[in-house]
C-alpha positions as CSV (number, residue, x, y, z in Angstrom):
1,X,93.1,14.9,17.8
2,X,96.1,13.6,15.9
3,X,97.2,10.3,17.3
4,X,100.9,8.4,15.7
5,X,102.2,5.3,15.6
6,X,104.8,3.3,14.4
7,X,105.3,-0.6,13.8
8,X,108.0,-2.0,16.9
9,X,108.2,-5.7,17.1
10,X,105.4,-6.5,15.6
11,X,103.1,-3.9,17.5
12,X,102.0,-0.8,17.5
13,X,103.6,2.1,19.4
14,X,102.3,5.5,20.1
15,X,104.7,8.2,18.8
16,X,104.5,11.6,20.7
17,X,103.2,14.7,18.8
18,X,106.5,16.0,19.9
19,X,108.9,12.9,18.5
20,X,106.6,12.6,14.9
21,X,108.4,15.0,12.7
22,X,111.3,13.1,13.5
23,X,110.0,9.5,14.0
24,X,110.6,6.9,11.6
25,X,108.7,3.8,10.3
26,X,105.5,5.3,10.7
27,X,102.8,3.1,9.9
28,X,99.2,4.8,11.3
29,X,98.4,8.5,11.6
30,X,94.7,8.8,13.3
31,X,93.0,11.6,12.5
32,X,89.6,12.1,14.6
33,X,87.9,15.7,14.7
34,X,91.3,17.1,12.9
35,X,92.7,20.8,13.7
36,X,93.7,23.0,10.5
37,X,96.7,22.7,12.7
38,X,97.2,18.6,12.5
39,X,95.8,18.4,9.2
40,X,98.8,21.2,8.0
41,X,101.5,18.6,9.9
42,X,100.2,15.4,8.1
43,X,99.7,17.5,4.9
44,X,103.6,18.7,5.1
45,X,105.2,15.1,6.7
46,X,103.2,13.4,3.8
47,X,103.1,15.5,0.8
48,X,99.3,14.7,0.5
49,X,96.0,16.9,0.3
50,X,93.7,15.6,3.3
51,X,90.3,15.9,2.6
52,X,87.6,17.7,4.0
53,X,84.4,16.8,5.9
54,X,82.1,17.8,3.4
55,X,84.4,16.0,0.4
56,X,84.1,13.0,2.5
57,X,80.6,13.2,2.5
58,X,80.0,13.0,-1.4
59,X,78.6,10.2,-2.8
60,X,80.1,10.1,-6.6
61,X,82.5,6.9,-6.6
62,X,85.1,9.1,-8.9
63,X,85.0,11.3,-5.0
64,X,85.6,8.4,-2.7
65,X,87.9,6.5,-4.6
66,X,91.3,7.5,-6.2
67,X,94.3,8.0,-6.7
68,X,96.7,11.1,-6.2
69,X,100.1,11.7,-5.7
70,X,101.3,8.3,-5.2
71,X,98.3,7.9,-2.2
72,X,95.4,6.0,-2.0
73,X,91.9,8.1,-1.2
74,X,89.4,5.4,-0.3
75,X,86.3,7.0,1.8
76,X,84.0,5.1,3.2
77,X,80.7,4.9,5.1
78,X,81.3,2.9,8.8
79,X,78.9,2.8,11.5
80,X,79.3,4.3,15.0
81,X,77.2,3.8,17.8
82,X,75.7,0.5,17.4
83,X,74.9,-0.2,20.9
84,X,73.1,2.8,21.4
85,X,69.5,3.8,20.8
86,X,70.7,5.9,17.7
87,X,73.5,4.7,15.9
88,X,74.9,7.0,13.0
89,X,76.2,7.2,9.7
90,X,79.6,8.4,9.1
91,X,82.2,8.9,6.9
92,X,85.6,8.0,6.9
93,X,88.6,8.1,4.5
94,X,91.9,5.9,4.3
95,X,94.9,7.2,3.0
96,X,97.7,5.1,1.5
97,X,100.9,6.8,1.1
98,X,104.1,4.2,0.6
99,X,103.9,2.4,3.9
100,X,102.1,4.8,6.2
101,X,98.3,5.3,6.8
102,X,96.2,8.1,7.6
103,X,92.8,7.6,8.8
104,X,90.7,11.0,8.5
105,X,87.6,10.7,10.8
106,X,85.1,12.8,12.6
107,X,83.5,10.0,14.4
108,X,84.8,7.3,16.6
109,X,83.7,4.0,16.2
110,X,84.3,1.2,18.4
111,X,86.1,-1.0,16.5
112,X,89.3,1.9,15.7
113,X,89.7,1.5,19.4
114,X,89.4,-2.7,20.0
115,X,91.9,-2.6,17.1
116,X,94.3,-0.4,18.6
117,X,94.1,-2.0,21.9
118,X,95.0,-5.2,20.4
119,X,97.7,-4.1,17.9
120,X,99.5,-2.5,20.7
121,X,99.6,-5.9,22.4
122,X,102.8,-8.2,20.5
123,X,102.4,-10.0,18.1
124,X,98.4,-9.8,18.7
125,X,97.8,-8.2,15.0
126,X,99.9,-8.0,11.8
127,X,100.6,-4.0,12.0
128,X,103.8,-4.1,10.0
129,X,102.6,-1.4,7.8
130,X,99.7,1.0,6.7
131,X,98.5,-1.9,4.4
132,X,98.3,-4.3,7.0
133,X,96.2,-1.7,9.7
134,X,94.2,-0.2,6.7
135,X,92.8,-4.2,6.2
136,X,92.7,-4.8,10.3
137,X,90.5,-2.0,10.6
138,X,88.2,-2.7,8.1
139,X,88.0,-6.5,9.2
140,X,87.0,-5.3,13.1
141,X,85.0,-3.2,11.3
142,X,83.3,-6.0,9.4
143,X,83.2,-8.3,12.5
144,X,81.3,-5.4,14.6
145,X,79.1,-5.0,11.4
146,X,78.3,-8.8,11.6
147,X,77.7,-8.9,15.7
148,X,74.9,-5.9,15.1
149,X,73.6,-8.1,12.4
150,X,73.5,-11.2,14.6
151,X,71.9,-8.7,17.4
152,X,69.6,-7.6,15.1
153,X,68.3,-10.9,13.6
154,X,67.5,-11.7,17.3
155,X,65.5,-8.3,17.5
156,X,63.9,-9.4,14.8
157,X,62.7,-12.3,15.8
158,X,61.6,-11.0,19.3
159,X,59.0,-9.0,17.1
160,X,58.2,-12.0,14.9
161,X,56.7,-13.5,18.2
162,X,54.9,-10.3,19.3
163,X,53.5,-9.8,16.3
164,X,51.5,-13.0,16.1
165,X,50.9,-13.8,20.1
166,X,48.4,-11.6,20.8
167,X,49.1,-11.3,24.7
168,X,46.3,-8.1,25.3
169,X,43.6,-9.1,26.9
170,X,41.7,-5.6,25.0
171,X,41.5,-4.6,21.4
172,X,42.6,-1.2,22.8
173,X,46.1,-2.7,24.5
174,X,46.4,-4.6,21.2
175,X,46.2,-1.8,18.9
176,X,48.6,0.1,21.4
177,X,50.8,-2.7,21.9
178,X,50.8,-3.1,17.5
179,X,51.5,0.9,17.3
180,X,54.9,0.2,19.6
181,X,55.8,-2.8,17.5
182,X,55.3,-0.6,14.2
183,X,57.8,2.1,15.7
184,X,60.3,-0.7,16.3
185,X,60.3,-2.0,12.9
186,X,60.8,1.4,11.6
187,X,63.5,1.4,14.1
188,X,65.2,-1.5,12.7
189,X,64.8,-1.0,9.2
190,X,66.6,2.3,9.3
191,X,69.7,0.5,11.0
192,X,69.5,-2.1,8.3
193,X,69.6,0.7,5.6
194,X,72.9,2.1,7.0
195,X,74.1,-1.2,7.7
196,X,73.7,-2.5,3.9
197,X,75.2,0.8,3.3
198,X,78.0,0.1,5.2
199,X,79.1,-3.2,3.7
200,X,78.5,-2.0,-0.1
201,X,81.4,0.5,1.0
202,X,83.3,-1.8,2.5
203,X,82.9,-4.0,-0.8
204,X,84.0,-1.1,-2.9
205,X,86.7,-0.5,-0.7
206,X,88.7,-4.0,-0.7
207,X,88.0,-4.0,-4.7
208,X,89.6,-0.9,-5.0
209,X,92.4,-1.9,-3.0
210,X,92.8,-5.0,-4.2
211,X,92.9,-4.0,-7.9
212,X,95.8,-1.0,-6.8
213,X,98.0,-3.8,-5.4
214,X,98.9,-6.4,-8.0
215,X,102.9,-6.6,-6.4
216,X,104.0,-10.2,-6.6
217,X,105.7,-10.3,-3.1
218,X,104.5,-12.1,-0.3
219,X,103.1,-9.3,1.2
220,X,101.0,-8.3,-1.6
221,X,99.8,-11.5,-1.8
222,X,98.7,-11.8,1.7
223,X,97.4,-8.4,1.0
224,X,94.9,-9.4,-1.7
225,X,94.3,-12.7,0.0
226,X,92.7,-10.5,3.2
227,X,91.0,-8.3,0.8
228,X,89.2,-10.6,-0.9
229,X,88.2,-12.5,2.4
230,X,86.9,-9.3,4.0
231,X,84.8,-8.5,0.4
232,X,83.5,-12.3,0.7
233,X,82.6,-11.5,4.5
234,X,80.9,-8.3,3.3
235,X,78.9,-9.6,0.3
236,X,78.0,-12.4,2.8
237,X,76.9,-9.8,5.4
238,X,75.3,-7.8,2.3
239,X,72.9,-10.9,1.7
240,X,71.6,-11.6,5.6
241,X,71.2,-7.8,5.7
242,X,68.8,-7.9,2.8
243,X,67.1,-11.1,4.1
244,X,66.5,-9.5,7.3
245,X,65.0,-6.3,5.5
246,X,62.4,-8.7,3.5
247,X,61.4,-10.4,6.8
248,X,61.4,-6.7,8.5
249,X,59.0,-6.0,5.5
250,X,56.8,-8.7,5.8
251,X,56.0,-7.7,9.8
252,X,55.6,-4.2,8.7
253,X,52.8,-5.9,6.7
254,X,51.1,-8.1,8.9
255,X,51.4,-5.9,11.6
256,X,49.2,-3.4,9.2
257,X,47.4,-6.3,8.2
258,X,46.0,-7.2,11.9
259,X,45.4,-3.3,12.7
260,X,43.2,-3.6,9.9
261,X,41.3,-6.4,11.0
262,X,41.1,-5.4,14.7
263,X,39.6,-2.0,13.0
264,X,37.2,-3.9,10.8
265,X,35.9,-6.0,14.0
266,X,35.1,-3.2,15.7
267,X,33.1,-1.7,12.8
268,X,31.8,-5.3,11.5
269,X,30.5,-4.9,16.0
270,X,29.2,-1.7,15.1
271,X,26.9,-2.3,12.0
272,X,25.7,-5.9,13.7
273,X,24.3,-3.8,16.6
274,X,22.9,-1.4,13.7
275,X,21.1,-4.3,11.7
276,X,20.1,-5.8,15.9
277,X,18.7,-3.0,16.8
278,X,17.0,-1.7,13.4
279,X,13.6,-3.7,14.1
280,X,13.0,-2.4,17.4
281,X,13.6,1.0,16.7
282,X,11.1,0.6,13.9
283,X,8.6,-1.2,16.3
284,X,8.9,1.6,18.7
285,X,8.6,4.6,16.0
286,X,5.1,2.7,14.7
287,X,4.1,3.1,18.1
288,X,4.6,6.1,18.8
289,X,2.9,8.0,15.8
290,X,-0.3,9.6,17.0
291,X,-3.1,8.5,15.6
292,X,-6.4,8.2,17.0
293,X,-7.3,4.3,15.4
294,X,-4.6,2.0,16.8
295,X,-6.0,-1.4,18.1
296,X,-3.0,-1.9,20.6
297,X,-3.6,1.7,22.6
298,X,-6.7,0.4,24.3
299,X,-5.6,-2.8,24.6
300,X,-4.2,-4.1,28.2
301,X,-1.6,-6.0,27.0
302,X,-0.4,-3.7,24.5
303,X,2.5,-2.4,26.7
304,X,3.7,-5.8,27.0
305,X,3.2,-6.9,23.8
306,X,5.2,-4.0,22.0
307,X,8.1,-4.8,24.4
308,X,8.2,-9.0,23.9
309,X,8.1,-7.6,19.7
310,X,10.9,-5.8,19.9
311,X,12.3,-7.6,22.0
312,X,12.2,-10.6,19.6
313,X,12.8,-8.5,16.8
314,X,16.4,-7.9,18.2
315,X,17.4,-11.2,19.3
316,X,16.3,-13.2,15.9
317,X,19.0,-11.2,14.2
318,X,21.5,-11.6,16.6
319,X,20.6,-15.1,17.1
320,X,21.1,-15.7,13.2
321,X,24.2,-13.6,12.6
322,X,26.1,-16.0,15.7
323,X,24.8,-18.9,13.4
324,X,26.2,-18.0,10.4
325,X,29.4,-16.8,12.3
326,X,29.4,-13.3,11.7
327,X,29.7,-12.3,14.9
């Protein structure tokens, strides 16, 4: 899908696919799941070389970022999806040819169409030219970033409580409940990954363009003055992410931790009843060898007897391990 438009009175305005060979002051041409087709019309009404999927993907910083022709290649990785259950990874490239913009995406995040919703509104957005929308997107891109953080911290701590309330009533439940906490912290620290991701790219990104725009005009000043406040944003953003992944450590940890120790109670149950009921068993084997000279077989009270012994023989134990608070 090939989508135009062109800066009128301070707003964007969608140019037909019809009206674009002959449209003028074109400021944004949105790519999203291109057609050899499309991708042959921007190639020819730009002079540029748009890039595939699978250049888009590489990771070498020489790939994502350069120079050629006159245009600006600057690919990075956004985020889509983030109020879903499985938000992805994907890549997208900028290109910035004189005052135009393409955008060359297979993916469609959120924050491409809140920007374009508010750009078309007057005076909402600067749009004057591909500069301008290249920096709006990435700072709605940026501010969506930051919400899913905020989201996320909040997630965070949700599990921070669960974690050390114990709320089960049964070391089964517990363990169970423990096992589902696990899964979400796995959960979370994957979205953290692409999310630190993310903002390095976005880092990269305003550097890059930054350092390719040193004009002295207003413009360009304004320009770099965005630039850096969107890098300063995304270094920011950089830092809670990586806070946020040590605390998502730490509960992976001591939610190990008390799985651990709910697992050694169980056994430490285990061998106390062991040790408890050692004694008897050993009164009861004595008793129950066959020999013909035992004093207790004829005796009336031997039945008795045996029982009260073993008896006491498991209770002492028990009685001394509650004391010394094993148990």
């Amino acid at each position: 899908m090939l989508r135009s438009y062109q800066n009128n009175l301070a707003r964007l305005v969608e140019v037909p696919a019809a009206e674009l060979s002959s449209a003028t002051n074109l400021v944004w041409l949105d790519l999203l799941h291109p057609t050899p087709e499309e991708e042959k019309l921007v190639n020819d009404l730009l002079a540029i070389e748009i890039p595939t999927k699978a250049e888009m993907e590489e990771i070498e910083l020489s790939s994502r970022l350069y120079t050629e022709d006159g245009a600006e290649f600057m690919t990075m990785t956004a985020l889509s999806g983030l109020d879903t259950e499985e938000p992805i990874k994907t890549a997208i490239t900028f290109i910035l040819k004189g005052n135009t913009l393409v955008s060359v995406r297979f993916a469609d995040p959120r924050p491409f169409t809140a920007y374009t919703m508010r750009a078309m509104k007057p005076k909402s957005v600067v749009c004057k030219s591909g500069a301008e929308v290249f920096l709006g997107l990435l700072e709605a891109m940026t501010d969506r970033t930051a919400d899913a953080l905020e989201r996320l911290g909040n997630e965070i701590d949700q599990i921070s409580r669960d974690v050390f309330r114990k709320k089960s009533s049964t070391a089964e439940k517990f363990q169970q409940d423990l096992r589902s906490i696990i899964e979400q912290i796995g959960g979370k620290a994957e979205l953290l990954t692409m999310v630190q991701e993310s903002l390095v790219s976005v880092s990269r990104l305003t550097a890059y363009h930054g350092a390719s725009n040193e004009g002295a005009t207003k413009a360009a000043r304004e320009a770099r003055q965005l630039s850096k406040l969107i890098q300063r944003d995304a270094l920011s953003l950089g830092e809670h992410a990586r806070t946020l992944s040590t605390k998502i450590n730490f509960l992976l940890d001591a939610t190990l931790g008390l799985i651990n120790l709910e697992q050694n109670q169980i056994i430490k149950i285990f061998s106390v009843v062991a040790v408890v009921l050692l004694p008897p068993t050993l009164i009861g084997s004595v008793y129950g060898m066959n020999f013909d000279i035992m004093p207790e077989l004829h005796w009336d009270f031997g039945y008795p007897f045996s029982l009260g012994l073993m008896i006491a023989s498991a209770v002492l134990p028990f009685l001394y391990f509650k004391r010394r608070g094993w148990l």
